[in-house]
C-alpha positions as CSV (number, residue, x, y, z in Angstrom):
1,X,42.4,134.4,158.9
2,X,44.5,137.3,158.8
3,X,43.4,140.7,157.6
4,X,44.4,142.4,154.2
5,X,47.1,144.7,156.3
6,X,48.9,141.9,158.0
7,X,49.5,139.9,155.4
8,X,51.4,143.1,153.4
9,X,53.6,142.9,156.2
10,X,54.6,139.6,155.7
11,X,57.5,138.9,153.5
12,X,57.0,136.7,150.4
13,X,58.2,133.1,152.3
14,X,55.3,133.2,154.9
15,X,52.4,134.3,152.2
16,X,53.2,131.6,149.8
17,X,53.0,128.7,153.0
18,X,49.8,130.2,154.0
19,X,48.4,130.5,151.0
20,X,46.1,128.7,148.4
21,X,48.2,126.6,145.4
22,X,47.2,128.6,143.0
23,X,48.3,131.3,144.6
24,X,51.8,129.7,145.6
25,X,52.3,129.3,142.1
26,X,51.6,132.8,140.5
27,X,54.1,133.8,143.4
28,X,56.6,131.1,142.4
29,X,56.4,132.3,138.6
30,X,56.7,135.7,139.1
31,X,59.2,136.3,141.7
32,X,61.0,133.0,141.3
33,X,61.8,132.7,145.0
34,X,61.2,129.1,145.3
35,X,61.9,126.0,143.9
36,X,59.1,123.4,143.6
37,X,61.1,119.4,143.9
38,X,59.5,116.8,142.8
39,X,57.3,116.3,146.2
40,X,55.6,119.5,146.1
41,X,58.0,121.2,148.8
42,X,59.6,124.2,148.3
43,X,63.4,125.0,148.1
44,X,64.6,128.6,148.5
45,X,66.5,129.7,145.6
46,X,70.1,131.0,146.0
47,X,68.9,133.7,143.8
48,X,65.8,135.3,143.8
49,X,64.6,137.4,141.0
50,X,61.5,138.9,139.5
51,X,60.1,137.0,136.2
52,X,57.3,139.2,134.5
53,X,56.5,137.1,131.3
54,X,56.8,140.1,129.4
55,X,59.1,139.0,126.5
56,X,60.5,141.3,124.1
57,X,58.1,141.6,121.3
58,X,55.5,141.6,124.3
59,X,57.5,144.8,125.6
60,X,57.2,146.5,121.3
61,X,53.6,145.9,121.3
62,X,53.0,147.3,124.9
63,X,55.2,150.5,123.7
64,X,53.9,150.8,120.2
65,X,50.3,150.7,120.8
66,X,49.8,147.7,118.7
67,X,47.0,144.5,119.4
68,X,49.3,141.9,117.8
69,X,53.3,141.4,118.3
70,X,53.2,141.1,114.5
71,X,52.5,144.3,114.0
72,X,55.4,145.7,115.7
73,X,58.3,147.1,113.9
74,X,60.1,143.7,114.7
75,X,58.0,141.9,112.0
76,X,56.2,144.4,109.9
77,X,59.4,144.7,107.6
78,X,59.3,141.0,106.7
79,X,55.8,140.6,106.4
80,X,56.0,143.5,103.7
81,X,58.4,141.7,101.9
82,X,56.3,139.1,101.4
83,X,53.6,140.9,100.3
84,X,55.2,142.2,97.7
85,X,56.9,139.1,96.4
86,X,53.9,137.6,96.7
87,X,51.2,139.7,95.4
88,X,49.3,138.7,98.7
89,X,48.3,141.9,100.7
90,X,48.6,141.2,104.6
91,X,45.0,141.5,106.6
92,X,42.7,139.5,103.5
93,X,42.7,136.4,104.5
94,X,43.3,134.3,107.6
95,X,45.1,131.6,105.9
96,X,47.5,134.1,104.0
97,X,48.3,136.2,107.0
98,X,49.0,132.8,109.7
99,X,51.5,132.0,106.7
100,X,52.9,135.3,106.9
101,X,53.4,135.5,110.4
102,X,55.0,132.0,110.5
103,X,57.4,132.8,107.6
104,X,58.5,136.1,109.7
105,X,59.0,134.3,112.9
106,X,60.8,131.1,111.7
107,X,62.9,132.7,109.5
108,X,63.9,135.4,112.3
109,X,64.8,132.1,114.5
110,X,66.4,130.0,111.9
111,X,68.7,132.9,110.5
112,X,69.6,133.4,114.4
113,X,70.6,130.5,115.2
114,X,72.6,129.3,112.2
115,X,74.6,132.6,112.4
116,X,75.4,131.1,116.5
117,X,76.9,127.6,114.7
118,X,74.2,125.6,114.4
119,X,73.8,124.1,111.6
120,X,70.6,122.0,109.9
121,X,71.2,118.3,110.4
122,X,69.4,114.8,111.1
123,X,70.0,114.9,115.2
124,X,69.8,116.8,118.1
125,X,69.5,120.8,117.8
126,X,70.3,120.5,114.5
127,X,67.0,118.9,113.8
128,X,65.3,121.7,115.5
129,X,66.2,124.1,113.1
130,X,65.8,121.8,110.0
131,X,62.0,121.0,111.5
132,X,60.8,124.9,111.5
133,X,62.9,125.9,108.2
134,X,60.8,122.9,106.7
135,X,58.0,124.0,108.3
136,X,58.1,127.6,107.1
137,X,58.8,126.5,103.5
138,X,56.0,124.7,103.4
139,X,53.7,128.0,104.3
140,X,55.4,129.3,101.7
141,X,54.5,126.6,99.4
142,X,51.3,126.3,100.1
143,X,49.1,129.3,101.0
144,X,51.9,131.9,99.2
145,X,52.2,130.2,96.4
146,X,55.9,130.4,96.2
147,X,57.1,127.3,94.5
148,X,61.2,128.1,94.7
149,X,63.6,129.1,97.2
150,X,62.1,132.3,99.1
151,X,63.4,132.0,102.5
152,X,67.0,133.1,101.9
153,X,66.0,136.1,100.4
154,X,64.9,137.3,103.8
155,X,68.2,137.1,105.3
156,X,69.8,140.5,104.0
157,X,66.6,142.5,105.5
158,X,67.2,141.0,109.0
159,X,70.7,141.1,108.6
160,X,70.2,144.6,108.0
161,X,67.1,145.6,110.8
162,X,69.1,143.7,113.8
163,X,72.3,144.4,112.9
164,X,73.6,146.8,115.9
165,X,72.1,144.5,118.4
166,X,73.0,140.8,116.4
167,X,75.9,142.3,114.4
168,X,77.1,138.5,114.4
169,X,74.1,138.1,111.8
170,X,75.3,140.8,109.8
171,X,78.9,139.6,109.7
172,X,77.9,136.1,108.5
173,X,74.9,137.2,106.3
174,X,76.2,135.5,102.9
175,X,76.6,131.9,104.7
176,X,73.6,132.2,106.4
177,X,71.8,133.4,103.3
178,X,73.7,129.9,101.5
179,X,72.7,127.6,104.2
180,X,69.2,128.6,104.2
181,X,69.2,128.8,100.2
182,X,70.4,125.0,100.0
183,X,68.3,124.1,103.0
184,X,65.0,125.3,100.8
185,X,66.2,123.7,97.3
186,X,66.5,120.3,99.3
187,X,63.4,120.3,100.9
188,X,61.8,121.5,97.5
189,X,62.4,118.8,95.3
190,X,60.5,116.6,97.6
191,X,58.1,119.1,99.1
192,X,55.5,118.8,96.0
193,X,55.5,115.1,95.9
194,X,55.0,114.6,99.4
195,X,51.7,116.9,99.4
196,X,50.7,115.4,96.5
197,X,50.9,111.2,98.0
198,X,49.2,113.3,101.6
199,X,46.3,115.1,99.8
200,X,45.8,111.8,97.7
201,X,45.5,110.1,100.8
202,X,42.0,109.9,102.1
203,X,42.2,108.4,105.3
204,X,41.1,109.6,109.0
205,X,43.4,108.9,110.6
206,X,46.3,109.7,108.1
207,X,47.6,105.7,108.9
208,X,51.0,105.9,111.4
209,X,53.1,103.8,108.5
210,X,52.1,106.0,106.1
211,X,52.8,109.6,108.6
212,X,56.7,107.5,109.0
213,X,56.7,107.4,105.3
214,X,56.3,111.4,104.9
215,X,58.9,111.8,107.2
216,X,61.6,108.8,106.2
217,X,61.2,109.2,102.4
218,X,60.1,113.2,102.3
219,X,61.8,114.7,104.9
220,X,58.0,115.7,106.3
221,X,58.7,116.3,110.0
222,X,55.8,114.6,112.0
223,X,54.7,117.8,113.5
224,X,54.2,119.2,109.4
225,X,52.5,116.1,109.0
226,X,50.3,116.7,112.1
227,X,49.7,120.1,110.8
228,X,48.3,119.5,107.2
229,X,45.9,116.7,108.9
230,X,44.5,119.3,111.3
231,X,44.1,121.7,108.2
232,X,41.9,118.7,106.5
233,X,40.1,118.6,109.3
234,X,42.1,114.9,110.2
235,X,44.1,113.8,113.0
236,X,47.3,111.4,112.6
237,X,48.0,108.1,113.9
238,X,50.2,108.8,116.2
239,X,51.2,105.3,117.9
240,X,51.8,103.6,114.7
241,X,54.3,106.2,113.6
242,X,55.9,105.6,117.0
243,X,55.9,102.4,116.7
244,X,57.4,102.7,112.9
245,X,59.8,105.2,114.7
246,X,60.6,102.8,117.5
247,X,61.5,99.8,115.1
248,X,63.9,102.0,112.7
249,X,65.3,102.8,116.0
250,X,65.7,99.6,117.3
251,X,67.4,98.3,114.4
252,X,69.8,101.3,114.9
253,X,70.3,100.5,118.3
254,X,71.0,96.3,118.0
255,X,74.0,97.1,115.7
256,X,75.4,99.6,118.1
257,X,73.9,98.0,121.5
258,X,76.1,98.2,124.8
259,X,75.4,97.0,128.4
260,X,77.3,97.8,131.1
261,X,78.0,97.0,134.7
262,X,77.7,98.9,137.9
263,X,80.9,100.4,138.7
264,X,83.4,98.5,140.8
265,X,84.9,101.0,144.1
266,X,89.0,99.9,144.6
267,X,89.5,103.2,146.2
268,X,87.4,105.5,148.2
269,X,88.8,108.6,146.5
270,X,87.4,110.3,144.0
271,X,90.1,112.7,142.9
272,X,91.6,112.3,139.2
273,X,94.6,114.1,137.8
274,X,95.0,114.5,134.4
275,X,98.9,115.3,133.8
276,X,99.4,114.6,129.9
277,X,100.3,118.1,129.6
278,X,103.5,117.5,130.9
279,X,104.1,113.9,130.6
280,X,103.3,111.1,128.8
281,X,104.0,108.1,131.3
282,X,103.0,108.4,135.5
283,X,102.7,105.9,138.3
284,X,99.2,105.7,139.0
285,X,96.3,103.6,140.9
286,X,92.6,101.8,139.8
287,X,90.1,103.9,141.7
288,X,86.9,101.9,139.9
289,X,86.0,99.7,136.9
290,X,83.8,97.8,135.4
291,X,82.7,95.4,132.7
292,X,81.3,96.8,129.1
293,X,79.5,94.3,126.4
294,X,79.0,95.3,122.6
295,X,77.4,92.8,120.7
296,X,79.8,90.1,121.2
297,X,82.5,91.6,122.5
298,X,84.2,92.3,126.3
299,X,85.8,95.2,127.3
300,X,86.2,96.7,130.9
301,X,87.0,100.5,131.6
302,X,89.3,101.6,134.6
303,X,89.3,105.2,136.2
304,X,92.5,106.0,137.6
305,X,93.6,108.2,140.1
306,X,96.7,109.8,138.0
307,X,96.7,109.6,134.0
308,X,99.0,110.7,130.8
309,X,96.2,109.7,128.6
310,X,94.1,112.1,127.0
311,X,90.7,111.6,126.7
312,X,88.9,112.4,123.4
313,X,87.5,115.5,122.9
314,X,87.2,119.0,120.9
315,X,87.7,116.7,117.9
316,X,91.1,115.2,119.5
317,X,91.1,111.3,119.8
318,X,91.5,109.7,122.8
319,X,95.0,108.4,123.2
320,X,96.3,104.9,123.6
321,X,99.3,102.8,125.6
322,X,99.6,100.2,128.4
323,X,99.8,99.9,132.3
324,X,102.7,98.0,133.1
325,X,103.0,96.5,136.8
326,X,105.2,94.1,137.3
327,X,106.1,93.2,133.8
328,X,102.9,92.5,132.9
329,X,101.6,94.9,130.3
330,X,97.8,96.2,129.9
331,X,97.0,97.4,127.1
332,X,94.7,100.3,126.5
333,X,92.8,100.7,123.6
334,X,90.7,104.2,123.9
335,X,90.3,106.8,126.2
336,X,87.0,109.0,126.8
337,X,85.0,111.3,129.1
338,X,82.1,109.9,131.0
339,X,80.6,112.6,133.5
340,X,83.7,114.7,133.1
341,X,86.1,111.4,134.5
342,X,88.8,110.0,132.2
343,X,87.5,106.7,131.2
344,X,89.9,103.9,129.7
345,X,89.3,101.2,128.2
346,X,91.2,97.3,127.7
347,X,90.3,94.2,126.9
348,X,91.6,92.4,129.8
349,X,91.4,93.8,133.6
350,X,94.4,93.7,135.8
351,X,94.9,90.8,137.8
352,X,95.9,92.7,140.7
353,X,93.5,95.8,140.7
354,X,95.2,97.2,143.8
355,X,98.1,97.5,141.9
356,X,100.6,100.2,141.4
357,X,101.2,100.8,137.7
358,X,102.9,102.7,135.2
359,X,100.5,104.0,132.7
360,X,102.7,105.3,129.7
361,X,100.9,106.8,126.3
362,X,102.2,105.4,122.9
363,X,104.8,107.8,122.1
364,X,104.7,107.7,118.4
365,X,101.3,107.6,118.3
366,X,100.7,110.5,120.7
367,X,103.4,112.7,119.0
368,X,101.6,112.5,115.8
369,X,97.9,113.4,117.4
370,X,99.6,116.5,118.9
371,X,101.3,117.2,115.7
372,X,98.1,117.5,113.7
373,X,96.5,118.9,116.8
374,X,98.8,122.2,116.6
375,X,98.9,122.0,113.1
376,X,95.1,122.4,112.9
377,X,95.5,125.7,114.7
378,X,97.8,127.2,112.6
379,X,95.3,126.3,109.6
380,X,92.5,127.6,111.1
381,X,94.6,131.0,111.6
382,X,95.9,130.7,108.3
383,X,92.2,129.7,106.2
384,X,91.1,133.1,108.2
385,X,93.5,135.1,106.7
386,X,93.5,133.7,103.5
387,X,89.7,133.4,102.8
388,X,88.3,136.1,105.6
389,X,86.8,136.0,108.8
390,X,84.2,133.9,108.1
391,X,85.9,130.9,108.1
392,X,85.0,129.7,111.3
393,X,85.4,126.1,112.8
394,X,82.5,123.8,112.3
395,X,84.0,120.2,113.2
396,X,87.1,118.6,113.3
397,X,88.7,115.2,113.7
398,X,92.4,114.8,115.0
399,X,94.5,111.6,114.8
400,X,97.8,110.3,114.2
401,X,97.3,110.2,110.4
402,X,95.9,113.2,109.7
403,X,93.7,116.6,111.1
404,X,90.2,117.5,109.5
405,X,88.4,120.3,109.5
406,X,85.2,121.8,108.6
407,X,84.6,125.3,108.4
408,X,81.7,128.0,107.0
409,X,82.9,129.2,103.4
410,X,80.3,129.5,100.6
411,X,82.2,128.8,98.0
412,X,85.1,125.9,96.7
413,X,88.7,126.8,97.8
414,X,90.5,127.5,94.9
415,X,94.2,125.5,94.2
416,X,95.6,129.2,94.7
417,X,94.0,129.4,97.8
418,X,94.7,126.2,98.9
419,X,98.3,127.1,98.2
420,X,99.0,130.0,99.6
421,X,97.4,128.3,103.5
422,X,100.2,125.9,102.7
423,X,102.5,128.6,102.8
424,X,101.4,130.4,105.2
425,X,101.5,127.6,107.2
426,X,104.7,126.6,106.5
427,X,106.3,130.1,107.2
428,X,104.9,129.6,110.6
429,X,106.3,125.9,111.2
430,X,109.9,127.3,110.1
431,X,109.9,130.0,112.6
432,X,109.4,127.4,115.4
433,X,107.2,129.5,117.4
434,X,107.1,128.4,121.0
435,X,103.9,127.2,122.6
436,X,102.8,129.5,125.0
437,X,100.1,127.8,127.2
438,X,97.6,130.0,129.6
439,X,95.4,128.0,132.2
440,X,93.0,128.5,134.2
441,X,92.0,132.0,132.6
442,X,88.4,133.3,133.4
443,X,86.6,133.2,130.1
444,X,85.7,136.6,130.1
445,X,89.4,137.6,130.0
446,X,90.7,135.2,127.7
447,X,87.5,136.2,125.4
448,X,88.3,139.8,125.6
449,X,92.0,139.0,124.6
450,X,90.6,137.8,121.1
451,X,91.0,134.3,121.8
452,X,88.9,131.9,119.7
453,X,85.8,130.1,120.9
454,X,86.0,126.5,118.5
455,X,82.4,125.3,117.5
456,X,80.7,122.6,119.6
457,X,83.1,123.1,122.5
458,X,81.7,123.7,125.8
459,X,83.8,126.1,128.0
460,X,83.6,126.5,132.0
461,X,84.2,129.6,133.7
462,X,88.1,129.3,133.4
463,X,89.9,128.2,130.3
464,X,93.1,126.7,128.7
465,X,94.7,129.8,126.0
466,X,96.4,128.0,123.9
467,X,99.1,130.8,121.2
468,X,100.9,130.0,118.6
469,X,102.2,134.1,118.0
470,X,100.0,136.3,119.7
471,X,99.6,138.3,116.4
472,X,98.0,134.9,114.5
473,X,96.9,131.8,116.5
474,X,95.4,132.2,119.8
475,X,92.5,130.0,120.7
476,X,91.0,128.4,123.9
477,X,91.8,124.3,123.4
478,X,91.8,121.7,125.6
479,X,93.9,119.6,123.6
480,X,97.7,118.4,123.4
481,X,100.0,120.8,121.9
482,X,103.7,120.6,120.8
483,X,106.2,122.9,122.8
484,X,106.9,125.2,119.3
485,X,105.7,124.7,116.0
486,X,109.0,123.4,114.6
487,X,108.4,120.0,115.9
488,X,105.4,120.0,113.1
489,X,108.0,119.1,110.5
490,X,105.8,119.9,107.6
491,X,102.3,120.3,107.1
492,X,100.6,118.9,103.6
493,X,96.9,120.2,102.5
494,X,95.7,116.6,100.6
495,X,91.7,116.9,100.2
496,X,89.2,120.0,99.6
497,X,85.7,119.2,99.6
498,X,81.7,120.2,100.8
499,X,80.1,118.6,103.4
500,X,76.8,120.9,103.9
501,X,75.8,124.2,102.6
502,X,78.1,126.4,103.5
503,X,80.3,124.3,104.9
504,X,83.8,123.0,103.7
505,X,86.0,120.5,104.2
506,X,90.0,120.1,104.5
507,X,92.2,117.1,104.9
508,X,96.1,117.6,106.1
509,X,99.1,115.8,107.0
510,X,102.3,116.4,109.2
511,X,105.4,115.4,110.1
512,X,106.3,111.8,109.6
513,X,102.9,111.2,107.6
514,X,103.7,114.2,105.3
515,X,106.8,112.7,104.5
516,X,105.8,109.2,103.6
517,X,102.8,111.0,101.0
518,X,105.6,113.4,99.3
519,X,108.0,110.1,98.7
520,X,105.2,108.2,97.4
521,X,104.3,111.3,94.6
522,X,107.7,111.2,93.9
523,X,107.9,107.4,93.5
524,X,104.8,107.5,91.4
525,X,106.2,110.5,89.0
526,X,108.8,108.5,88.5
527,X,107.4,106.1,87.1
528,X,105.2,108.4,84.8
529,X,108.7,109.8,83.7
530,X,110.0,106.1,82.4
531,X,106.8,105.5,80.8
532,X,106.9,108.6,79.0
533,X,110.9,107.7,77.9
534,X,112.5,110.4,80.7
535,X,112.0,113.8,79.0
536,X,113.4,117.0,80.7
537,X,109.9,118.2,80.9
538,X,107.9,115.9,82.3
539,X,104.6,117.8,81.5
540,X,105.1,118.6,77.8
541,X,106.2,114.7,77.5
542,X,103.0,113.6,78.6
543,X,100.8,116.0,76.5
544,X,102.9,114.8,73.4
545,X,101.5,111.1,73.9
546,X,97.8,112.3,74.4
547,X,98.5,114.1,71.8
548,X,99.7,111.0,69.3
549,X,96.9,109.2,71.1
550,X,94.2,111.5,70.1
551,X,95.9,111.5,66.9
552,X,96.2,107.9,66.0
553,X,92.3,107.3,67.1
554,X,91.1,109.9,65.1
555,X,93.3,108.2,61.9
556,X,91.5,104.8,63.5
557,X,88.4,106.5,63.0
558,X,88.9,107.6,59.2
559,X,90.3,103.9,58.6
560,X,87.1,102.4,60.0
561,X,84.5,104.4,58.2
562,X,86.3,103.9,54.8
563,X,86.6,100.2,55.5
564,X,83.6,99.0,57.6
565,X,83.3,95.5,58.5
566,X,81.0,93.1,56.5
C-alpha cells in the first residue's frame, strides 16, 4: 500500500487505476479526465478539464450568504411578484412557497428558451417546454389560487433583471410575453375540468386508461398527473398508460410504417460530391442501394458517387429527374439526407448497377424551387424591415409552386403591410442583384459579418454566406439560389395567416407561377365586369347592384308582411 506522500506524487492516471471505484468515480466527475465505455474501462479524454458541480445559482448562494438558491437575487424578484399578486406572503406555508419556487424557476427556463426559437408544440423539444409551462400553471392554479393567465406577466421583470447578460430576452420580450400568454389561456380552459374528473376520481392507483385520458383529452402531461397522485398520497398506473401510449402510437406508426434493407456495396468508396451548385446534370456512379417497403409500396434508394440533385433540407424540397444510361431512363422521385449522404429514391433499380449514368435534375422544376428559394430571402429581409427585427424565421417550406414561411410577429399583418414587402421586394427583383455566394466561411466570421442564423438549421464550423446586397439580405443557407435576383420574374404575397402564438404565416409565388395567378384574377374580373354590364368603374358597378339588391329585399320584405300567406 503506498503511503499518503507517494501517492501526491502520482499524477491523476495512476491514482484512479489503483484506486477504489468509488474513488475512480469522484475523480472522473470532478476532473473529467477519463471516459468510462460501456465495459467499465477507461478512455483518456482529448480534453481534460476540471468539473466542480457548482452551478450558477450554487455560486449566488455561496456569495450571498444565503441557505437556499431561492433566496438569491436571481429568484427573490419573481417570488415577490407573486406575493403580491397573490396576497400569499413567501415563508407561511410549505405548499405556497414549493409553488413559488416552481413558478420562478419554470418561468425563468420557459421564457429562455422560447426567446432561443423554441417554440411549445406536441413533439420533441417543443414538448419539453409545453410540459413545465403546464406544469407551472398548474401551481399557479392550484395552491396560488390564480385562476387566469399569470405567467406572462413575469416576462417583462426577467426581461428586465437579465437583460445585459440575455439581452436576446429583452429584445423579444413582447413575443415571448404572447407565446406564453396564449400557452396559459389554452391550457386554462381545460386545466379546471381535468382536476375536477382527477380529484373525483377515487382510485389507488389512478387507473393507466384513465392517467392517458388526462393527458390525450386535457393536455395533463403524465408527469403532472404523477404529481397530483403523489400530493393525494396515490401512485399512477404507469404500465397501462404505457400501454394506452404504446397502442395510439402503434396506430400512428402502421399508417406510416417503413422497412428497409441492409445496404447493398457496388463501390468500395465512400466519397460523395454534391455539385448542384453549378450544374444541374453530371455523369455519375451507384456506390450502394437498397430496397425500401411502405405499406404496400416498393421503392429502392441509390447513393451515388457524384449528384446535381439536392437533397431536402432548411425547408427546401428535395429535387427530382432521371439517370439515363444507355437510353434507358430512371426516374427519381425524391431526394433526402440520411447520416449526412444524399439519398435518392425510384421506383425501379437500374438493371445494370455498375453503370455509368447521367443524372440530370428536372429543369423546370428545379428552376422554380430555386426561384422561391431566393425569393424567400429577399422576404425575410424585406418582412424585417417592414415589421422590425423581430421577425425572425420560424419554418419554411420551398417548392416549385410556392415558398412558405413562418415567422415571430404578435400581431396580423396588415394589407398595407403586406403591400409595401411586395414592393419592397419587387424593387429588389428589378435591380437584378447578383448572387454573391461565400463557402466554406468559419461560422464565427460569417456570424460576425451580420449574417443570419435561419431557425431549426444546424450549422458546422464552416458555412455557405449566401447575399442578395450586402446592405439587405445576407444569410447562411445551404440551399439553391439563382445567379441575380432578376431571374425571380415577379414575386406575389397570396396568403397571411396564424399558425401558433406568436407566430405568422405567409404564402408567395414567383415567376412562372406568379404569372399564371395574375391571369387568372384578371380572367375572373372579367367576368365580374360583364356581369355587372362593363362599367368604367368596376367597383362603384358592383356596389350599385348590392345596392338594388339590398333594396329590392327590403321592398320584398314590406310586401310580405302586408300580404302574409294564408
Amino acid at each position: 500500500m503506498r503511503s499518503e506522500e507517494e501517492r501526491k506524487k502520482l499524477d491523476g492516471k495512476q491514482l484512479v487505476n489503483e484506486s477504489h471505484p468509488q474513488v475512480i468515480e469522484i475523480w472522473n466527475n470532478v476532473f473529467m479526465e477519463f471516459n468510462r465505455k460501456a465495459d467499465g474501462s477507461l478512455e483518456p479524454l482529448p480534453a481534460k478539464h476540471v468539473d466542480t458541480g457548482m452551478g450558477f445559482e450554487r455560486l449566488c448562494m455561496a456569495m450571498q450568504g444565503k441557505v437556499s438558491n431561492y433566496d438569491t437575487d436571481v429568484f427573490t424578484p419573481t417570488i415577490h411578484f407573486m406575493e403580491k399578486v397573490s396576497g400569499i406572503a413567501y415563508g407561511k406555508s410549505e405548499k405556497t412557497d414549493i409553488a413559488m419556487r416552481v413558478i420562478a424557476d419554470h418561468i425563468r427556463a420557459i421564457s429562455f428558451t422560447i426567446a432561443d426559437g423554441q417554440l411549445p408544440s406536441n413533439n420533441k423539444a417543443g414538448y419539453v417546454i409545453r410540459r413545465i409551462l403546464r406544469r407551472a400553471v398548474r401551481y399557479c392554479f392550484t395552491f396560488l389560487g390564480i385562476k387566469e393567465p399569470f405567467l406572462y406577466k413575469l416576462v417583462p421583470l426577467i426581461a428586465e433583471q437579465f437583460k445585459n447578460v440575455f439581452p436576446e430576452l429583452k429584445a423579444q420580450e413582447d413575443f415571448v410575453t404572447r407565446v406564453i400568454h396564449e400557452e396559459e389561456a389554452s391550457f386554462l380552459r381545460t386545466l379546471d375540468t381535468g382536476i375536477r374528473k382527477f380529484e373525483a376520481n377515487t382510485g389507488n392507483p389512478i387507473a393507466g386508461d384513465f392517467a392517458f385520458e388526462l393527458y390525450d383529452t386535457y393536455g395533463f402531461p403524465i408527469d403532472l398527473t404523477q404529481l397530483m397522485a403523489r400530493e393525494s398520497n396515490k401512485s399512477v398506473d404507469m404500465e397501462g398508460f404505457n400501454a394506452c401510449m404504446a397502442e395510439q402510437k402503434n396506430r400512428s406508426r402502421q399508417a406510416t410504417a417503413m422497412s428497409t434493407d441492409d445496404w447493398t456495396s457496388v463501390r468500395e468508396e465512400d466519397a460523395v460530391e454534391f455539385v448542384g451548385y453549378e450544374l444541374l446534370e453530371c455523369p455519375s456512379e451507384i456506390l450502394r442501394y437498397r430496397k425500401i417497403k411502405k405499406g404496400n409500396k416498393e421503392q429502392y434508394q441509390l447513393v451515388l458517387n457524384r449528384t446535381p440533385f439536392y437533397a431536402e433540407s432548411g425547408g427546401q424540397v428535395g429535387d427530382t429527374g432521371v439517370l439515363e444510361y444507355n437510353g434507358a431512363k430512371i426516374r427519381i422521385t425524391d431526394t433526402q439526407k440520411e447520416n449526412n449522404l444524399i439519398v435518392h429514391f425510384c421506383d425501379q433499380l437500374p438493371a445494370d448497377v455498375n453503370a455509368v449514368f447521367t443524372a440530370r435534375v428536372d429543369f423546370a422544376r428545379g428552376s422554380l424551387i430555386t426561384r422561391n428559394r431566393s425569393a424567400t430571402h429577399l422576404m425575410h429581409a424585406a418582412l424585417r424591415k417592414v415589421l422590425g427585427t423581430h421577425g425572425a424565421q420560424k419554418g419554411s417550406l420551398v417548392n416549385d409552386e410556392y415558398t412558405r414561411f413562418d415567422f415571430s410577429h404578435f400581431a396580423k399583418v396588415t394589407g398595407e403591410e403586406v403591400h409595401q414587402i411586395e414592393v419592397l421586394v419587387n424593387e429588389k427583383i428589378r435591380e437584378n442583384i447578383a448572387l454573391n455566394e461565400q463557402r466554406n466561411v468559419p461560422i464565427k466570421q460569417a456570424q460576425e459579418s451580420g449574417a443570419m442564423a435561419l431557425f431549426g438549421e444546424k450549422y458546422g464550423e464552416f458555412v455557405r454566406m449566401i447575399t442578395f446586397d450586402r446592405n439587405f439580405s445576407v444569410e447562411l443557407c445551404g440551399g439553391t439560389h439563382v445567379k441575380a435576383t432578376g431571374e425571380i420574374g415577379y414575386f406575389k404575397i397570396i396568403g397571411e395567416s396564424s399558425v401558433a402564438a406568436g407566430v405568422r404565416r405567409m404564402e408567395a409565388i414567383t415567376a412562372d407561377v406568379a404569372e399564371a395567378w395574375l391571369n387568372e384574377q384578371l380572367s375572373a374580373l372579367d367576368q365580374v365586369k360583364e356581369l355587372v354590364k362593363n362599367p368604367k368603374d368596376v367597383v362603384k358597378g358592383v356596389e350599385t347592384l348590392l345596392e338594388e339588391n339590398e333594396s329590392l329585399r327590403k321592398q320584398l320584405d314590406i310586401y310580405n308582411s302586408r300580404n302574409p300567406v294564408r
